[in-house]
ZATIKOL-440930 format. One record per residue (C-alpha): x, y, z; residue in three letters. Coordinates in Angstrom, 1 decimal, m for minus. Example, Ala and Ser with C-alpha at 12.3 -4.5 7.8 and 13.67 -1.06 7.14 Angstrom:
ZATIKOL-440930
+--------+--------+--------+------+
!     xx !     yy !     zz ! rest !
+--------+--------+--------+------+
!   12.3 !   m4.5 !    7.8 !  ALA !
!   13.7 !   m1.1 !    7.1 !  SER !
+--------+--------+--------+------+
This chain:
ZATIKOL-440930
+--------+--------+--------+------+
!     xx !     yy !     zz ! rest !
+--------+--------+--------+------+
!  m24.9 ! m193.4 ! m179.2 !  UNK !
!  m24.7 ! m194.3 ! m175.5 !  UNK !
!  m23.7 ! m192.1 ! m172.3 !  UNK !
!  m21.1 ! m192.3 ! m170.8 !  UNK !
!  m21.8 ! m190.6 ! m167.1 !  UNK !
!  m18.7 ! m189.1 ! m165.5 !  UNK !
!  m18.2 ! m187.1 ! m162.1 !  UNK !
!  m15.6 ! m185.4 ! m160.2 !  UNK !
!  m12.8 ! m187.0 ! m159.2 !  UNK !
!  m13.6 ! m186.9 ! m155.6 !  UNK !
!  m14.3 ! m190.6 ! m153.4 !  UNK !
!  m17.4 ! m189.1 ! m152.1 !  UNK !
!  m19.0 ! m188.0 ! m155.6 !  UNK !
!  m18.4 ! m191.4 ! m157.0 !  UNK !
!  m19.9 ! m193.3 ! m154.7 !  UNK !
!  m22.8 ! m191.2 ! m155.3 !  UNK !
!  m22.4 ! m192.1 ! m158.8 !  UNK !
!  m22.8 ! m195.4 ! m158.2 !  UNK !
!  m25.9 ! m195.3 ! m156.2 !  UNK !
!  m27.3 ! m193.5 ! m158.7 !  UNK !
!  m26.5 ! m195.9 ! m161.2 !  UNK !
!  m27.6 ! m198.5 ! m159.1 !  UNK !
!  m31.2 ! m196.8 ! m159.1 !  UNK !
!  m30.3 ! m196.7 ! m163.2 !  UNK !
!  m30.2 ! m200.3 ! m163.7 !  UNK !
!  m33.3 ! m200.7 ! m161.2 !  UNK !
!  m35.2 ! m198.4 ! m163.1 !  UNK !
!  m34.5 ! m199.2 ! m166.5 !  UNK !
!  m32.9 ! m202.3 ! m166.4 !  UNK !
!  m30.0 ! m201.6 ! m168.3 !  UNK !
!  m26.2 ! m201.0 ! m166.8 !  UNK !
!  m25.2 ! m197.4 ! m166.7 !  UNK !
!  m21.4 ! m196.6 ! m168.1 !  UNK !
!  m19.5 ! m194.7 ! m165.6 !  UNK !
!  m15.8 ! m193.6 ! m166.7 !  UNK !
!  m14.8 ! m193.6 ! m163.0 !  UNK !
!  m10.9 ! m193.6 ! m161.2 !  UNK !
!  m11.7 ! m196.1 ! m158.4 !  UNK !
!  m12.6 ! m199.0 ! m161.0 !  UNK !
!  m11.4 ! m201.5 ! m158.6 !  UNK !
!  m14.6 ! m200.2 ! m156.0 !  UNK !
!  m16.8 ! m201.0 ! m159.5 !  UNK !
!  m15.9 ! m204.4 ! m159.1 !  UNK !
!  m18.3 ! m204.7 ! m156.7 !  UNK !
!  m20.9 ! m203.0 ! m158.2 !  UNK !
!  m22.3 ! m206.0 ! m161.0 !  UNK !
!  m25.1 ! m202.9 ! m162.3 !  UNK !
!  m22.5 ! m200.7 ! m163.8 !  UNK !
!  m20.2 ! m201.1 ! m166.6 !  UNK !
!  m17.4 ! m199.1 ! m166.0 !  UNK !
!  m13.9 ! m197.8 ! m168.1 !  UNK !
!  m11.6 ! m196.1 ! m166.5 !  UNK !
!   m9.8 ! m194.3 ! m169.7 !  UNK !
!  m12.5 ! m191.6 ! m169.4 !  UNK !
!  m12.1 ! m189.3 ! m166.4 !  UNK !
!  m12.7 ! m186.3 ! m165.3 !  UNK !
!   m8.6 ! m185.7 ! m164.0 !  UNK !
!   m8.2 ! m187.2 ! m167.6 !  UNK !
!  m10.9 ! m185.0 ! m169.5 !  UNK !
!   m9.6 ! m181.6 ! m167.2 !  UNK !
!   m5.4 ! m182.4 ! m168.7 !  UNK !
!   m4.2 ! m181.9 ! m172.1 !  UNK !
!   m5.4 ! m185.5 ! m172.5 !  UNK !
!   m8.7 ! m184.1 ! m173.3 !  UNK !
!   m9.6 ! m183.9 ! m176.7 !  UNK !
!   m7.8 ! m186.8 ! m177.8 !  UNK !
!  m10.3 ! m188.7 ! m175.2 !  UNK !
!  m13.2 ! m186.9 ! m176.8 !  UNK !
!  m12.1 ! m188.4 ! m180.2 !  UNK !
!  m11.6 ! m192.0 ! m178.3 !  UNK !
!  m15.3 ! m191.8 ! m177.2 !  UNK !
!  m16.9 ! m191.0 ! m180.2 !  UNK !
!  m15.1 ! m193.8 ! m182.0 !  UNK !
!  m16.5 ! m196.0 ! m179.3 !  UNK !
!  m20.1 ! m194.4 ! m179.8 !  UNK !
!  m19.8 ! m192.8 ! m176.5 !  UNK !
!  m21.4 ! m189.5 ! m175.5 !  UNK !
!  m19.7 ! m188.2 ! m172.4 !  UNK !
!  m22.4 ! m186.6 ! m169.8 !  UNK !
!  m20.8 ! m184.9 ! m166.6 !  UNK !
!  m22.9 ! m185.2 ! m163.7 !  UNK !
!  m22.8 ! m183.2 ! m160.5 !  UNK !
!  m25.2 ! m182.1 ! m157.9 !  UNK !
!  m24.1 ! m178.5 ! m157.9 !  UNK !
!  m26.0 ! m175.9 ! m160.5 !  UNK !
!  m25.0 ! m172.9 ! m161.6 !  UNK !
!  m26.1 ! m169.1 ! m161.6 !  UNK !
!  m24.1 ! m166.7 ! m163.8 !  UNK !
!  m23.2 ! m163.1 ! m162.8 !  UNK !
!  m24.8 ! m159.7 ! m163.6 !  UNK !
!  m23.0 ! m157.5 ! m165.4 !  UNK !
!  m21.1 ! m159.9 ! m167.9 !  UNK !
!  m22.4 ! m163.2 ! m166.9 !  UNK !
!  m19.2 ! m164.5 ! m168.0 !  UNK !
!  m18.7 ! m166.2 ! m164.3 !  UNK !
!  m20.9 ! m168.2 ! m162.2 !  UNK !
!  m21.1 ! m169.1 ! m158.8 !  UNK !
!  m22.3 ! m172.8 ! m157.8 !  UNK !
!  m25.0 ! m173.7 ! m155.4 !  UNK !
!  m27.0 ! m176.6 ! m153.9 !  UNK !
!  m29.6 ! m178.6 ! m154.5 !  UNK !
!  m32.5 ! m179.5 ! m152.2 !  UNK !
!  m32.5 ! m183.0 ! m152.4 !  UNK !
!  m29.6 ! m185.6 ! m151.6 !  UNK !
!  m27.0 ! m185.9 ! m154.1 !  UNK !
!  m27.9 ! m189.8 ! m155.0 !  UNK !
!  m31.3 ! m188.5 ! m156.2 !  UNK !
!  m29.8 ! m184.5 ! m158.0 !  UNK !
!  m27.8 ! m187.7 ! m159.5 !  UNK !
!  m30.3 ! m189.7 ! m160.7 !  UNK !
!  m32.2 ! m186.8 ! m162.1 !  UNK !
!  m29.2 ! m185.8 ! m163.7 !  UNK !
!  m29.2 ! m189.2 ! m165.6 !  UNK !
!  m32.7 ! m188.5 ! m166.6 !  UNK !
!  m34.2 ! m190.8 ! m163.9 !  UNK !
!  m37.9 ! m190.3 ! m162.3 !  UNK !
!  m39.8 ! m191.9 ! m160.2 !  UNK !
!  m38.8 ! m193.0 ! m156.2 !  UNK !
!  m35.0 ! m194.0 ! m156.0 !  UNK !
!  m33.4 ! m195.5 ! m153.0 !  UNK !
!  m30.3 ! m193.5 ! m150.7 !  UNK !
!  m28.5 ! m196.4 ! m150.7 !  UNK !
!  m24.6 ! m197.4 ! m152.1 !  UNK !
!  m24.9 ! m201.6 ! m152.6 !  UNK !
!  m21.8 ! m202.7 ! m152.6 !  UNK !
!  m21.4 ! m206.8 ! m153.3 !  UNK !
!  m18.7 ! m207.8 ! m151.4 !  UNK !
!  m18.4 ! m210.8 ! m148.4 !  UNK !
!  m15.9 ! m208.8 ! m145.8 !  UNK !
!  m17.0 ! m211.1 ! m142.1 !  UNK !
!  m17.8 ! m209.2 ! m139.8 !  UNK !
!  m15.9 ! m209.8 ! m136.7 !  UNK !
!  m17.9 ! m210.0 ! m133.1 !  UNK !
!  m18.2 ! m206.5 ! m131.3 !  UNK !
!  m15.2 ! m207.4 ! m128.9 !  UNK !
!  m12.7 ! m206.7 ! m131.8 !  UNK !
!  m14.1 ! m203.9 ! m132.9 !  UNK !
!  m13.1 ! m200.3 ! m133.0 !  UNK !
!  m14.2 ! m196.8 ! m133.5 !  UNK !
!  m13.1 ! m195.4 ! m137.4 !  UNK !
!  m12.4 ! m191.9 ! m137.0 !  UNK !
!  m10.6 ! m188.5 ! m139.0 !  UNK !
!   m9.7 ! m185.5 ! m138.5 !  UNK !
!   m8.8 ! m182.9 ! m141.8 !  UNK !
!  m11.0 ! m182.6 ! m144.8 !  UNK !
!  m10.7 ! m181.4 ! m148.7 !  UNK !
!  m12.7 ! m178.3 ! m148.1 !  UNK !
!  m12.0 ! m175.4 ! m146.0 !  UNK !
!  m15.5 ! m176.1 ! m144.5 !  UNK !
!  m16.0 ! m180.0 ! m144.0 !  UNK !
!  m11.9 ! m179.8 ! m142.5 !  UNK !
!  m12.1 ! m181.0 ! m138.4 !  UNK !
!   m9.2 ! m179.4 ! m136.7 !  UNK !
!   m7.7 ! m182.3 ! m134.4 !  UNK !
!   m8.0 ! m179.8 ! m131.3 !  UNK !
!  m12.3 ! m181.1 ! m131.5 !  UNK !
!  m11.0 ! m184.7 ! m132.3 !  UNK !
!   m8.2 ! m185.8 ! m129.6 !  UNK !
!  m10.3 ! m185.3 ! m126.8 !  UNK !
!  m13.1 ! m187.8 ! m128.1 !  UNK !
!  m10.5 ! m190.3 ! m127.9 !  UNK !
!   m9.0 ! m189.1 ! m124.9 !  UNK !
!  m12.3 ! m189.7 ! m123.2 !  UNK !
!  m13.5 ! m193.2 ! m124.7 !  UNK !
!  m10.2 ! m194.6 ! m125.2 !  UNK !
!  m10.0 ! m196.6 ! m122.3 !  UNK !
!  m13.6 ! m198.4 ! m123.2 !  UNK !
!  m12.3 ! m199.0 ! m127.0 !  UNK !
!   m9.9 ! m198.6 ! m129.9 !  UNK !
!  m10.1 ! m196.4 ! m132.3 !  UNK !
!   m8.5 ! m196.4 ! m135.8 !  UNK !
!   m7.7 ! m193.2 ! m137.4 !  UNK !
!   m8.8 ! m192.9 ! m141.3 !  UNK !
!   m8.7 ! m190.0 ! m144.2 !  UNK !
!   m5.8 ! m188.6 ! m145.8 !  UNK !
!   m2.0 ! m189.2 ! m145.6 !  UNK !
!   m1.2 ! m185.3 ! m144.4 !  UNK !
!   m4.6 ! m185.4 ! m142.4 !  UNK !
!   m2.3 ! m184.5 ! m138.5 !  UNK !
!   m1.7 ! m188.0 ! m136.4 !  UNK !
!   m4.1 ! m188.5 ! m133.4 !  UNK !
!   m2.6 ! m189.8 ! m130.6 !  UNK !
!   m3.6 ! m193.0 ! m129.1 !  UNK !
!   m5.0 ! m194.2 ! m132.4 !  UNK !
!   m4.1 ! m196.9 ! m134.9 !  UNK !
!   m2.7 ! m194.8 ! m138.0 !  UNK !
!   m4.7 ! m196.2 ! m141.0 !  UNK !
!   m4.2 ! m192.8 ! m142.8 !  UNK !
!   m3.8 ! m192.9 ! m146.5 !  UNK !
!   m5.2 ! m196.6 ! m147.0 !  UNK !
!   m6.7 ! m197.8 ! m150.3 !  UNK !
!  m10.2 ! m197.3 ! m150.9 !  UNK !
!  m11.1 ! m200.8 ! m150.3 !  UNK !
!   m9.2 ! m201.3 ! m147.4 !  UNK !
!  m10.8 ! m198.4 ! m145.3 !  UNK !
!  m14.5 ! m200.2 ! m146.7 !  UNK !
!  m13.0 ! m203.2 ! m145.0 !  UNK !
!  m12.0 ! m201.4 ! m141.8 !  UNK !
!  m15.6 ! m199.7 ! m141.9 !  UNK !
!  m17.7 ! m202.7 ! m142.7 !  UNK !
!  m16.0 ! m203.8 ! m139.0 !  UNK !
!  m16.1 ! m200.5 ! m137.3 !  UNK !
!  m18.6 ! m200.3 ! m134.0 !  UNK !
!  m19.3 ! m196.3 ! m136.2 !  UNK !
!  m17.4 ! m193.8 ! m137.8 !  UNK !
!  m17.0 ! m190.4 ! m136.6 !  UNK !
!  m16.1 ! m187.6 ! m138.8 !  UNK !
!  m17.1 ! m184.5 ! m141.2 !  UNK !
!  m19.5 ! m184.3 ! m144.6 !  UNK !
!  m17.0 ! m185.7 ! m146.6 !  UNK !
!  m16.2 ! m189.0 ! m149.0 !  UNK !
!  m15.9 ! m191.6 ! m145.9 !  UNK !
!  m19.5 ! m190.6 ! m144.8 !  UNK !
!  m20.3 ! m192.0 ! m148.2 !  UNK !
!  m18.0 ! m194.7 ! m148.3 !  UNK !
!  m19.1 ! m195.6 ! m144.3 !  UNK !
!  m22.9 ! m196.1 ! m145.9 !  UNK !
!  m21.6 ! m197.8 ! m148.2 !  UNK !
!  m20.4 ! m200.4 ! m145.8 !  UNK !
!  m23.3 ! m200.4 ! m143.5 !  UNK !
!  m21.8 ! m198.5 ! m141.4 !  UNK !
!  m23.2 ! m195.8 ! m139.3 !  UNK !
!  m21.9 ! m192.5 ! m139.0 !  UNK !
!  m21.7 ! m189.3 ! m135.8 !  UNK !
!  m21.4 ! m186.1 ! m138.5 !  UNK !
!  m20.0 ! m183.4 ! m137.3 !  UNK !
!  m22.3 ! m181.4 ! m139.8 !  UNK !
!  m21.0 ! m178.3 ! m141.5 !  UNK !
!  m23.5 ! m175.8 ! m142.6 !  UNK !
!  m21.7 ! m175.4 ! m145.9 !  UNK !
!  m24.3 ! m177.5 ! m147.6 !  UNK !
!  m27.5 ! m178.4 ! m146.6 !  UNK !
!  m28.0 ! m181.0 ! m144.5 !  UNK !
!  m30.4 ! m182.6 ! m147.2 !  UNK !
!  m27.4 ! m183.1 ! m149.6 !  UNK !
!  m26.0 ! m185.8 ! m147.8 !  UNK !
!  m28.2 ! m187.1 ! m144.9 !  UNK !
!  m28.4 ! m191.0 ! m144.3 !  UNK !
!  m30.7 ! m191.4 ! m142.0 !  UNK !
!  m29.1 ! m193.9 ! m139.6 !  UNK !
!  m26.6 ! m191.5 ! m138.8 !  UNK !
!  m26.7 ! m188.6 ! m135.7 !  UNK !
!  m25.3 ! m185.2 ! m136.5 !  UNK !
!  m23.7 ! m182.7 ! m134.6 !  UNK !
!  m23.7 ! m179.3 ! m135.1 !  UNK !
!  m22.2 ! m176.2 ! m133.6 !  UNK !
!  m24.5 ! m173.9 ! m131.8 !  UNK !
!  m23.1 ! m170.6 ! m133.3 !  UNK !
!  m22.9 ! m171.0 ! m136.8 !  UNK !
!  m23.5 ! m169.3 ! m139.9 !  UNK !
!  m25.4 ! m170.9 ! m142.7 !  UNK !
!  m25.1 ! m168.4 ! m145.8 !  UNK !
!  m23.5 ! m171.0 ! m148.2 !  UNK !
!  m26.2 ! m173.6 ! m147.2 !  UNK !
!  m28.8 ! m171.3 ! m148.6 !  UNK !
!  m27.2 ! m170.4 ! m151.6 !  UNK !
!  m25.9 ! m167.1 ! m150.6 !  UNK !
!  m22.2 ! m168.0 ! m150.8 !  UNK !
!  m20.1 ! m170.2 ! m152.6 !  UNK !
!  m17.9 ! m172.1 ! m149.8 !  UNK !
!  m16.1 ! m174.2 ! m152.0 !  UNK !
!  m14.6 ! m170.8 ! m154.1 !  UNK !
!  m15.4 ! m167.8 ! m151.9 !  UNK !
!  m13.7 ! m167.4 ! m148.2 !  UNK !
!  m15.7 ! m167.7 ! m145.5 !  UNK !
!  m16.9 ! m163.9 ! m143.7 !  UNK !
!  m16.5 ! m166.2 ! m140.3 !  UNK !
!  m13.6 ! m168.1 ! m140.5 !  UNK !
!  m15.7 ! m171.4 ! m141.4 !  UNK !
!  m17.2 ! m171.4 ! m137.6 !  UNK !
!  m19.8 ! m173.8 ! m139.1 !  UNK !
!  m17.2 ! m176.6 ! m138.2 !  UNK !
!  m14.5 ! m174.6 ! m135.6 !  UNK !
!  m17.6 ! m173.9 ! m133.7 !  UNK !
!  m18.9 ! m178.0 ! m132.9 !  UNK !
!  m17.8 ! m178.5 ! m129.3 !  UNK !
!  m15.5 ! m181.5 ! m128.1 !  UNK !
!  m18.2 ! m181.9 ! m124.9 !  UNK !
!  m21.3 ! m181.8 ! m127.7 !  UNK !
!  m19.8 ! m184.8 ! m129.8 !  UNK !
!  m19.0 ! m186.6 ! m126.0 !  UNK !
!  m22.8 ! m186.0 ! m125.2 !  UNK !
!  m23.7 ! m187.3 ! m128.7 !  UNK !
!  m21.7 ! m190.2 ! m128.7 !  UNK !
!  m22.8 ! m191.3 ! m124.9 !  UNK !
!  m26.6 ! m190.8 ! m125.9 !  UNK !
!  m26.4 ! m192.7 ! m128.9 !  UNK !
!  m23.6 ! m195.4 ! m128.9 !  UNK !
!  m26.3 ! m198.1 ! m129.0 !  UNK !
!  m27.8 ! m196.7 ! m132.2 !  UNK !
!  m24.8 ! m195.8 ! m133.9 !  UNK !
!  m23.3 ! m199.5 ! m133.4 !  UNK !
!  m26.4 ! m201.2 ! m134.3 !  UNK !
!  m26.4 ! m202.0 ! m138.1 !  UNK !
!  m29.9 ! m201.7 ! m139.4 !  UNK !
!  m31.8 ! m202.0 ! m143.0 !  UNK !
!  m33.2 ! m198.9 ! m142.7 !  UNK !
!  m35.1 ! m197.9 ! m146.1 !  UNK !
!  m34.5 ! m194.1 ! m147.6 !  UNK !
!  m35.9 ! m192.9 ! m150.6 !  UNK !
!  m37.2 ! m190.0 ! m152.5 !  UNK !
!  m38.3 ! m188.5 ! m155.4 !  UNK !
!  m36.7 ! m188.1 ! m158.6 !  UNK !
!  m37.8 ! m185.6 ! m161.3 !  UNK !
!  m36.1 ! m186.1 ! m164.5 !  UNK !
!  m34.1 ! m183.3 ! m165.5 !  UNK !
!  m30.8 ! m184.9 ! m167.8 !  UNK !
!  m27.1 ! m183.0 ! m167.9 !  UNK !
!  m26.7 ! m182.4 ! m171.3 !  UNK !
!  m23.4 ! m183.8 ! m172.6 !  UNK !
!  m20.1 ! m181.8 ! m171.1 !  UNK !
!  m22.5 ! m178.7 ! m170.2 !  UNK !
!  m21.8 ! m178.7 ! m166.7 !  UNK !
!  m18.3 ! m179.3 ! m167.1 !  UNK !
!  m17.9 ! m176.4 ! m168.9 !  UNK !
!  m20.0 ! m174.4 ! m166.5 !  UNK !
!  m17.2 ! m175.2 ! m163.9 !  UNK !
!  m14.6 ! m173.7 ! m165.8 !  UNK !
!  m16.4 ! m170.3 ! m165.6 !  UNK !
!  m17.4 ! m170.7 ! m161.9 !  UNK !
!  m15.8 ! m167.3 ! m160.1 !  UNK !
!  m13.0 ! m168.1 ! m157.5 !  UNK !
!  m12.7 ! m165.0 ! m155.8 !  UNK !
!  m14.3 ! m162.5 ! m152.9 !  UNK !
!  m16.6 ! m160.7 ! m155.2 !  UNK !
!  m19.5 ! m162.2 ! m155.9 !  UNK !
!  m22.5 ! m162.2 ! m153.7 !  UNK !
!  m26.1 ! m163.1 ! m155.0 !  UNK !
!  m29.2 ! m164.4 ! m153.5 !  UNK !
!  m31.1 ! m167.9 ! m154.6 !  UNK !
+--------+--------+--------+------+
């Protein structure tokens, strides 16, 4: 029987799906099937074999046994991957809380495939977007966020582009109810390969940990993070990319001490309302070279086996605790 690998349903967590089934095929030499929503991004990955009948939106519906049943007729074992663990409760140990690894996600994900050995922090897409001369480019930019603490408020945002709009364009990016920007060309809401086509000819991209940091390596392109202390740093650090962080922050949930995806923040998520409009200015004015330089840059680390076992960790996430009462130390 052969895996099938599945993540969430998130942009972000399936690129980092890919790269590590890039490393898969690198390593063993055999293609990696991924059930994966964003099948037309697999196109351009020729070391994956991908279905998109097996997802996790599709496992987490009352679709979901009758996929289990499709996948063993097909002599599929599903295996749910993700780069969170989890650390179940005293008294009852009914409910868990999640918490991070120590290593990028591409490599928790290739150790999660049963992968060791040195891996590469890389997404390879193969696709042939031109890239247009630097006098037509642009700035990619957002504002918003999924997550209480990667979401930019556009108060830190508009007066980047206030300053630097009269030396270039910038094109706004992310969600369709992310809030406008003004002066901005509104590419809210575009299709995945689209906003890898706008990135792959972006000067950078500026915005917080989130699926178009991913999606921006993925294209080459480098990336100002305006770094929340949610997560560690290590989880998704590329290292072309310049980080900003706020001065006063709190960093409980980066070292396991809080949940930030399920537990409200005892700060009101200052990790990212404290970063500073002037700090990104200074960042950005430092480092534009840099940042709108494409380079081959190599990244890698090292993998340790250590295989999700089957739906496991899916069913962990069902009993993770979404609620103000749990407090525990790493």
């Amino acid at each position: 029987m052969k895996k099938l690998f599945f993540t969430w349903s998130g942009m972000g967590d399936n690129l980092v799906l890919l790269a590590a089934a890039y490393n898969y095929f690198k390593l063993t030499g055999e293609k990696a099937i991924i059930g994966t929503n964003f099948k037309n991004l697999t196109k351009l990955c020729p070391y994956v074999e991908a279905i998109d009948w097996f997802t996790f939106n599709k496992l987490n519906s009352n679709e979901g046994s009758k996929l289990i049943e499709q996948a063993m007729v097909e002599d599929l074992e599903p295996t749910f991957i993700t780069a969170s663990s989890y650390k179940y409760l005293a008294p009852s140990f009914k409910n868990n809380v999640t918490c991070w690894p120590r290593k990028h996600m591409i490599t928790t994900y290739c150790e999660r495939m049963g992968l060791s050995g040195e891996i590469e922090i890389k997404i390879p897409l193969d696709f042939g977007f031109p890239i247009k001369n630097k006098e037509d480019q642009y700035i990619c930019i957002m504002t918003g966020g999924l997550q209480n603490y990667k979401a930019i408020p556009c108060e830190i945002m508009q007066p980047i582009i206030d300053y630097f709009s009269d030396k270039v364009s910038f094109v706004q990016l992310g969600g369709k109810k992310d809030r406008l920007l003004k002066s901005v060309k509104d590419c809210r809401g575009l299709d995945i390969l689209d906003s890898l086509r706008l990135l792959k000819n972006s000067l950078f991209f500026i915005g917080g940990v989130g699926g178009l940091i991913h999606l921006a390596k993925a294209a080459n392109c480098n990336s100002l993070v305006l770094q929340s202390t949610g997560e560690p740093i290590s989880c998704t650090f590329y290292k072309n990319n310049i980080l900003v962080k706020a001065i006063d922050y709190c960093d409980l949930c980066a070292k396991n001490l809080r949940d930030p995806q399920h537990q409200p923040c005892f700060y009101n998520y200052k990790c990212v309302r404290n970063i500073k409009s002037s700090d990104i200015i200074k960042a950005i004015k430092n480092n534009f070279d840099k940042l709108s330089t494409r380079s081959n840059i190599i990244q890698t680390e090292i993998a340790e086996s250590n295989p999700a076992n089957k739906l496991e960790d899916f069913l962990h996430s069902k009993a993770t605790l979404w609620c103000d009462q749990a407090f525990y130390r790493d």
